[in-house]
N, C-alpha and C positions, 0 to 999 in steps of 0.2 A: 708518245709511248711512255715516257719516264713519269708524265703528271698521270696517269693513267695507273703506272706499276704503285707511285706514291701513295693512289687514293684506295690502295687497296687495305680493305681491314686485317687485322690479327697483326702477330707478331713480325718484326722486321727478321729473318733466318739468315747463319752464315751457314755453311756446310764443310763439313772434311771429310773426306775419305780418298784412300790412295789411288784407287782403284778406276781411270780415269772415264771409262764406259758407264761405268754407275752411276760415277758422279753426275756425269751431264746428264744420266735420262734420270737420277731424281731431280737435278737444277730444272728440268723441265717438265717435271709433272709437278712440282711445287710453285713455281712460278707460274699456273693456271688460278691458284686462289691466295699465294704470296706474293710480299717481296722479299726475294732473295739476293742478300746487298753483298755477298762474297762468298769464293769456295775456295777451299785448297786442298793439298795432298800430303801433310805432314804437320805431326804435332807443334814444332816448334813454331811454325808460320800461324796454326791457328790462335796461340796463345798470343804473338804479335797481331796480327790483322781482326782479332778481336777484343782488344784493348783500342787499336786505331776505329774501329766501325761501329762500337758499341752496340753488336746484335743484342734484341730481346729475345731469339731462343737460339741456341745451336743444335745441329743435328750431327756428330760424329761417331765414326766407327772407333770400335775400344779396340781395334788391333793396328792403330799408325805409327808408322815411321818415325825414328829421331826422337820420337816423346808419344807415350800413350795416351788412348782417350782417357781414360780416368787421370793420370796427372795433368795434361794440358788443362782441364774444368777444373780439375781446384786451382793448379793457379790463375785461371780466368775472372775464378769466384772469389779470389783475394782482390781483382781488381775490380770486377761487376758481378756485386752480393744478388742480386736482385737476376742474374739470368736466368734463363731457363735452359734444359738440358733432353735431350732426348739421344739416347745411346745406341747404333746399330752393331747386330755383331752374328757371324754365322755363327758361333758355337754357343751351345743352349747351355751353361753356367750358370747355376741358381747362384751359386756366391757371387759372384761377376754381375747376377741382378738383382741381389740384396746391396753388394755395395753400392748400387747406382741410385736405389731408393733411399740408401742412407744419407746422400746430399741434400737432399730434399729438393722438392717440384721437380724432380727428374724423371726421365720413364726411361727403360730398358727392351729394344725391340727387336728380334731377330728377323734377321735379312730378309726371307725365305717366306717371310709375312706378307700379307695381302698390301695392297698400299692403303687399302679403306684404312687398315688397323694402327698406319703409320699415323694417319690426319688426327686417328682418337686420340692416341700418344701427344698429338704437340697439341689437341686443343685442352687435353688433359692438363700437361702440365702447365699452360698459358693462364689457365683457371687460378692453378697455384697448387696442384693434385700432382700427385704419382700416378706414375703408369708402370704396368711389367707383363708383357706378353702372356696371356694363358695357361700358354705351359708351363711358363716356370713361375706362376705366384705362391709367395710361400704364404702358407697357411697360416700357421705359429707368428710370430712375431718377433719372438723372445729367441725361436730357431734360428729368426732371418738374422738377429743381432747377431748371433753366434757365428753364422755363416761368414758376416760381415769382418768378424776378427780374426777370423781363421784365413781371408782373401787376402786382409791388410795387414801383412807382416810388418813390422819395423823396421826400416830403411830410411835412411834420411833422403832428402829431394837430389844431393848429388849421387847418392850412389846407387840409386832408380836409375838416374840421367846416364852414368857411366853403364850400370849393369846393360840395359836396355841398347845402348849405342856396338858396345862387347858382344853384346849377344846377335847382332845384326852386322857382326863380320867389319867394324872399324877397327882402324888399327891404335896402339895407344898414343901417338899424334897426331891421328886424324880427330880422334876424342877428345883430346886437348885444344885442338883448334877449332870444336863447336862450341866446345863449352868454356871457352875464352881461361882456362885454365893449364897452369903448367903440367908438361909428362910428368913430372914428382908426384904432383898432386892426383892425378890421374890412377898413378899406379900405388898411391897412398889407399884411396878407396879402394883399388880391386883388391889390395892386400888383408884390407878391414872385413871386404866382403866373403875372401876365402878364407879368412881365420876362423869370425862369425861364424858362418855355416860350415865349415869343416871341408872344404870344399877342393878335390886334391888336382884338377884340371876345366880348359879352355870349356870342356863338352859338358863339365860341370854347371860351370856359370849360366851356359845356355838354357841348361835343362831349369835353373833355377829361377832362369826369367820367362822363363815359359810357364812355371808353376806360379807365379807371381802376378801372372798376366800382361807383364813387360811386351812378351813377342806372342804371337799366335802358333802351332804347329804349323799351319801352312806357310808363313812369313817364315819359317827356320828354313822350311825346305824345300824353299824356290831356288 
């Protein structure tokens, strides 16, 4: 079975997504014309276990846990320039799919999509092409960039990592103790963050990583 899974063509896929029922029936309907060499359920694992397995395409959702799909791929992409990236996500965000075509060979696919449309997406960007679901292709170009600056606020990578962790109900040393840094430092950034944005409470931060694409609405309000 394993020289069998080996001799199959296309890309080698890891897979993330939180959501443990999805996960398995796509590990299973991908692994009909894949291999698929790992899956997990949170960002931080993906950006480890894809540094150790060095997939040629990833498929994750842009609303996980602990670290988003968008920052888990760039830092993946500082370690493997050359992956390929396909984005799932129930909410239809042109910005959210302009940023995802601004990595490049990426594609951007909502959930809700047929699975024919998921195979076009990875053999798309396998090629070395973009992909972006129908509905939300931007037309403009010059639009999609603008989209793309107006998504990517300025934030440095720890105070995404802090925001995103805050907004998902951790406490300030449970955050400290993911991110291998001291409560000082911890609450150094959230201090930077509500100065920054003017921001006078807890319900603030959230709504700010929610607009950021840190958390999803629905991940707020499970």
């Amino acid at each position: 079975m394993e020289t069998v899974r080996r001799n199959k063509p296309g890309p080698r896929i890891m897979i993330a997504d939180d959501h443990a029922v999805f996960l398995e029936a796509l590990k299973c309907f991908l692994q009909k014309s894949y291999l698929v060499i790992g899956t997990v359920t949170d960002g931080r694992a993906l950006v480890t276990e894809a540094v150790r397995l060095k997939p040629d395409l990833i498929i994750v959702d842009v609303s996980m846990p602990l670290l988003n799909g968008f920052d888990a791929a760039r830092r993946i992409r500082d370690e493997l320039p050359s992956v390929s990236l396909v984005f799932l996500t129930m909410h239809a965000d042109a910005n959210m799919a302009a940023a995802a075509v601004e990595l490049g060979h990426a594609a951007f696919v909502l959930k809700h999509s047929a699975a024919t449309e998921l195979v076009t997406a990875i053999e798309e960007v396998w090629r070395g092409n973009s992909y972006i679901s129908p509905k939300l292709r931007p037309q403009d170009w010059v639009e999609q960039r603008t989209r793309v600056k107006q998504f990517c606020k300025p934030l440095t990578s720890r105070q995404c990592d802090s925001l995103q962790l805050f907004a998902e109900g951790y406490s300030l040393k449970e955050i400290a103790a993911r991110l291998n840094l001291s409560p000082k430092t911890v609450e150094f950034h959230k201090h930077q963050i509500t100065t920054e944005f003017h921001l006078k409470s807890n319900a603030a931060l959230v709504l700010l990583a929610i607009k950021k694409g840190l958390i999803s609405i629905d991940q707020n309000t499970l």
